[in-house]
C-alpha positions as CSV (number, residue, x, y, z in Angstrom):
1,X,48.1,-95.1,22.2
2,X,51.1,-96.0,24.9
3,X,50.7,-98.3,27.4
4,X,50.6,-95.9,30.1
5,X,47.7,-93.7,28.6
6,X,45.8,-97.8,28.0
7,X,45.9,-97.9,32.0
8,X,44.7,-94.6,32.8
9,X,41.4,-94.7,29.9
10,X,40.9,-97.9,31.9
11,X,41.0,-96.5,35.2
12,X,38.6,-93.4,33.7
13,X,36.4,-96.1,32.2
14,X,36.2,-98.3,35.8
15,X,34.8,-95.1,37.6
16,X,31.0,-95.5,36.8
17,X,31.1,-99.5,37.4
18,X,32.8,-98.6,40.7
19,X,29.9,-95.7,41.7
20,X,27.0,-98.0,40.4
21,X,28.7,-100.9,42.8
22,X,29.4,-98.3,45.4
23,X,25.7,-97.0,45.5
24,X,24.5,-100.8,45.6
25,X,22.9,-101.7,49.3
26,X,24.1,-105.3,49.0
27,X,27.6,-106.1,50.3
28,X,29.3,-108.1,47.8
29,X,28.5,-105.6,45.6
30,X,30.1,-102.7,47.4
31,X,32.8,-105.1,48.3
32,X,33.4,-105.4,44.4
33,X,33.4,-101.4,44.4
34,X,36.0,-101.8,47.2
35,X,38.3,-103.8,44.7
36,X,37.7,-101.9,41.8
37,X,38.8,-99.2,43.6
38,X,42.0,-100.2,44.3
39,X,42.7,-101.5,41.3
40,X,42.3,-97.8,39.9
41,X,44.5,-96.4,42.5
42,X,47.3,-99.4,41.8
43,X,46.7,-98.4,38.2
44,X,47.7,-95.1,38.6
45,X,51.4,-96.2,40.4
46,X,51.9,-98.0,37.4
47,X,50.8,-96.0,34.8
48,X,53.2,-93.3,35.4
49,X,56.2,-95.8,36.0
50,X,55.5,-96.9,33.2
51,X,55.2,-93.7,31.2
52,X,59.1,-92.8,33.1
53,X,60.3,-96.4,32.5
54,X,59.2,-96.6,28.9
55,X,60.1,-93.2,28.4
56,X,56.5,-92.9,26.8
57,X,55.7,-89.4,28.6
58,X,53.2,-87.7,26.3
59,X,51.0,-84.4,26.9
60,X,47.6,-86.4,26.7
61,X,49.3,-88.3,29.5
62,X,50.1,-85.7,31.6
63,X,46.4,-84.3,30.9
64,X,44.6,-87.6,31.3
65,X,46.5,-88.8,34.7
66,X,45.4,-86.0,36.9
67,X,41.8,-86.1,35.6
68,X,41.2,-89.7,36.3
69,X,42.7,-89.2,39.9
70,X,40.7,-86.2,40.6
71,X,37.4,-88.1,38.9
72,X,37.7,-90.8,40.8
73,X,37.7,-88.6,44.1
74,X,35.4,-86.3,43.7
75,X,33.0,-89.1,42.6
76,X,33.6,-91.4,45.4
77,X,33.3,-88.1,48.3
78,X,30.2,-87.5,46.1
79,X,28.7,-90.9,46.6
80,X,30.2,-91.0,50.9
81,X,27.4,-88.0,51.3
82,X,24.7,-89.7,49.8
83,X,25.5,-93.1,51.9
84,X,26.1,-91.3,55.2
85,X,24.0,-87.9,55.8
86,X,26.2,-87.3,58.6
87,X,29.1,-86.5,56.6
88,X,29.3,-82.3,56.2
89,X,29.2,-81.3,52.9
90,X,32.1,-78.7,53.9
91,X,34.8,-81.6,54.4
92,X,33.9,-82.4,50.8
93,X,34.2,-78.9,48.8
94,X,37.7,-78.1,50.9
95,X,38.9,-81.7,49.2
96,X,37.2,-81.0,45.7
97,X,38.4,-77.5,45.8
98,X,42.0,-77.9,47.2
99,X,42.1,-80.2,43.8
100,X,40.7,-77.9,41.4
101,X,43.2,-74.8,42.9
102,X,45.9,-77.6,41.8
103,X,44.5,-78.3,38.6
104,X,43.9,-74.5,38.1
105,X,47.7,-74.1,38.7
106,X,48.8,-76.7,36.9
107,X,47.1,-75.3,33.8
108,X,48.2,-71.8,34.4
109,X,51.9,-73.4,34.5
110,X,51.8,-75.0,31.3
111,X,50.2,-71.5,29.8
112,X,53.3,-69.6,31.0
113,X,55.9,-72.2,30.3
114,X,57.0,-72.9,33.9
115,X,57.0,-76.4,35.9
116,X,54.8,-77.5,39.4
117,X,56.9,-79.1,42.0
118,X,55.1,-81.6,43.8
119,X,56.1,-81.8,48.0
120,X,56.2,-84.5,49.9
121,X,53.4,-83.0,51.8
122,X,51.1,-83.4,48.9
123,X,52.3,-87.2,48.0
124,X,51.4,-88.0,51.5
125,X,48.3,-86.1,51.5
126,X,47.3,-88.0,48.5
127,X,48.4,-91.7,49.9
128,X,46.9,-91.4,53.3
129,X,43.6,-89.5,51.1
130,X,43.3,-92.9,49.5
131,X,44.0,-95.1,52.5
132,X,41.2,-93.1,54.5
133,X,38.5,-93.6,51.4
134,X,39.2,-97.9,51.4
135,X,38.9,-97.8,54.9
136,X,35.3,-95.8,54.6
137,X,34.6,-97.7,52.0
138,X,34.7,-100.9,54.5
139,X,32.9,-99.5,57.0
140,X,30.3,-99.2,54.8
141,X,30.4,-102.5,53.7
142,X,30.3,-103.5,57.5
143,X,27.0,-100.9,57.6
144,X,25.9,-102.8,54.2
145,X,25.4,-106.1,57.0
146,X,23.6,-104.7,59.9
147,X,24.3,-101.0,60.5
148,X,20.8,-98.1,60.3
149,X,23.0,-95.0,60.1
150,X,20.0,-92.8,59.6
151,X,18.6,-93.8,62.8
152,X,21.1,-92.1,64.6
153,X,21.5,-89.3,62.8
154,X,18.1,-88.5,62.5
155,X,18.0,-88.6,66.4
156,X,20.8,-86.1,66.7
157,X,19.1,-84.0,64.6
158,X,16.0,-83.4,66.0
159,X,17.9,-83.1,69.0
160,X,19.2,-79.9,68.2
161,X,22.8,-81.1,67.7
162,X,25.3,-80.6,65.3
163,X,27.2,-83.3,63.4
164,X,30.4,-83.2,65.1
165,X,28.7,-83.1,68.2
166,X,26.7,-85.9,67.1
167,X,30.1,-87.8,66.0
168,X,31.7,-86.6,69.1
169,X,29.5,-88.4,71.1
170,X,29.5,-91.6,69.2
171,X,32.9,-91.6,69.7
172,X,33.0,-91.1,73.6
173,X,30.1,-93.7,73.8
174,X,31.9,-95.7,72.0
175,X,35.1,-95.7,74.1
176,X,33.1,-96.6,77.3
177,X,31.2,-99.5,75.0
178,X,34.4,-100.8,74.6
179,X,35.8,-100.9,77.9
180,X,32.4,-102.5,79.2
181,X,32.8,-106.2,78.3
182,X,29.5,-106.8,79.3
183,X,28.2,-105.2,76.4
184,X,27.6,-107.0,72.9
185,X,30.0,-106.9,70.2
186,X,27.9,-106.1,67.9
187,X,26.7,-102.9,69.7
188,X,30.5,-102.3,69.5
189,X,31.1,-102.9,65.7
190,X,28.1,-100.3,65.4
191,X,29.5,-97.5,67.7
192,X,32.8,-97.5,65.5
193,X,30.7,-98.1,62.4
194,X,28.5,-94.8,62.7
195,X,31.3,-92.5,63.8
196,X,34.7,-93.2,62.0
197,X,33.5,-92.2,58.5
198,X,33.5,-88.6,60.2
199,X,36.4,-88.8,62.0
200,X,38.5,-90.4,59.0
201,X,36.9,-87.8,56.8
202,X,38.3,-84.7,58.8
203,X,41.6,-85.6,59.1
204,X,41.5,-86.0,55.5
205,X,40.5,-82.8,55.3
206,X,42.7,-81.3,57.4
207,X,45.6,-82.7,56.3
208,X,44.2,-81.4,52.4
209,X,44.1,-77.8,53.5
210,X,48.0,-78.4,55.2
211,X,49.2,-79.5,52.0
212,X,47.3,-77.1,49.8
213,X,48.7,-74.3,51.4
214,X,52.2,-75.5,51.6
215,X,51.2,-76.5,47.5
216,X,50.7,-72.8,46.8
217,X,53.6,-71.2,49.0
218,X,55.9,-73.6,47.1
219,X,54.6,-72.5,43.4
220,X,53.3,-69.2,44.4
221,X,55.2,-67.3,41.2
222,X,52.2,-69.6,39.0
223,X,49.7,-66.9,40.2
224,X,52.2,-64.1,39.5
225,X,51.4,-62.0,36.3
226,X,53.9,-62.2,33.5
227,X,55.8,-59.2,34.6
228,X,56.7,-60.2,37.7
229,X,58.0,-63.5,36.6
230,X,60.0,-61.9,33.6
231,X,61.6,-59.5,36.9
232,X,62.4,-62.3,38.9
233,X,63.4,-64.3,36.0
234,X,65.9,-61.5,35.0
235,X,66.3,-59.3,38.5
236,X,69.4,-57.4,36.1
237,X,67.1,-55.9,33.7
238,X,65.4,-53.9,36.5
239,X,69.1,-51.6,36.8
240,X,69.1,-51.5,33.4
């Protein structure tokens, strides 16, 4: 086995002592989780500069890349909704199923002989995807300390409200907290603690269906049937 590949079975193999760290209530634990996280995501950088360096490109590469990205993911969203019940389940299934279309096209691309290009759009999307899940991740370390996020959530909820209007109002609360200097700062830290998972979590999503949809217009001919890709392959056989 390459070098490359060595990385990414490691990376795979790292994901269920990351979740079972993740999904621990003490901090140094989930601050462990935090690391082993990036690691992964470093991993994969170097994986595939290896792979183009070495010139060790192989087809169970190019398989076992995407999955451990995509695993990784979709396990760590999995594990935000069970930490924070305030986190929509929606935001989750756009991200899990903007991946799966790409997977989905990818595999229908390889089936028909034709190559995926990869925008810019969709390398941002995936670096500010990763950014956003460290920095949720250290919230919930933070929350780990001394933050109840059920408590609040439960309030909204019997309330009657939503949970964006629950976040929304976090939020605006938590702009006034923080030009009152007479209040704690630890009432502060909580306010931001409680509402940026959302927040961070939406644009993430937003910025996933943006890139999907600019993914699909750019390899749209994937989704064609074979005939219409043999026509515009070969637009002079048609005058034939």
């Amino acid at each position: 086995m390459t070098l490359p590949n060595i990385l990414t079975v490691l990376r795979i193999l790292l994901i269920p002592v990351f979740l079972y760290f993740l999904l621990s209530k003490v901090p140094t634990e989930r601050f462990l989780a935090l690391i082993i996280f990036i690691i992964a995501s470093v991993t994969d950088f170097f994986d595939g500069y290896l792979a183009r360096k070495l010139n060790q490109d192989s087809a169970l590469g190019r398989f076992l890349d995407p999955f451990a990205d995509k695993a990784l993911v979709i396990a760590t969203l999995i594990v935000f909704l069970i930490l924070d019940p305030a986190l929509p389940i929606w935001m989750v299934l756009v991200i899990i199923g903007r991946d799966m279309l790409v997977t989905l096209m990818r595999y229908l691309a390889i089936r028909k002989g034709m190559e995926v290009r990869t925008t810019r759009l969709a390398k941002s999307k995936t670096a500010f995807q990763m950014i956003s899940l460290v920095l949720i991740m250290m919230i919930f370390i933070v929350r780990s300390f001394h933050i109840d996020i059920n408590r609040t959530f439960d309030e909204g909820v019997k309330s009657g409200k939503k949970h964006h209007q629950i976040a929304g109002e976090l939020i605006i609360k938590g702009f006034e907290i923080l030009r009152d200097v007479e209040v704690p700062r630890e009432q502060k830290k909580k306010i931001f603690a409680e509402s940026a998972p959302y927040f961070l979590l939406l644009l993430t999503t937003i910025i996933t269906i943006i890139s999907g949809v600019r993914y699909m217009y750019t390899n749209y001919k994937v989704l064609l049937p074979p005939y219409y890709i043999f026509r515009l392959k070969n637009p002079a056989s048609e005058s034939k």
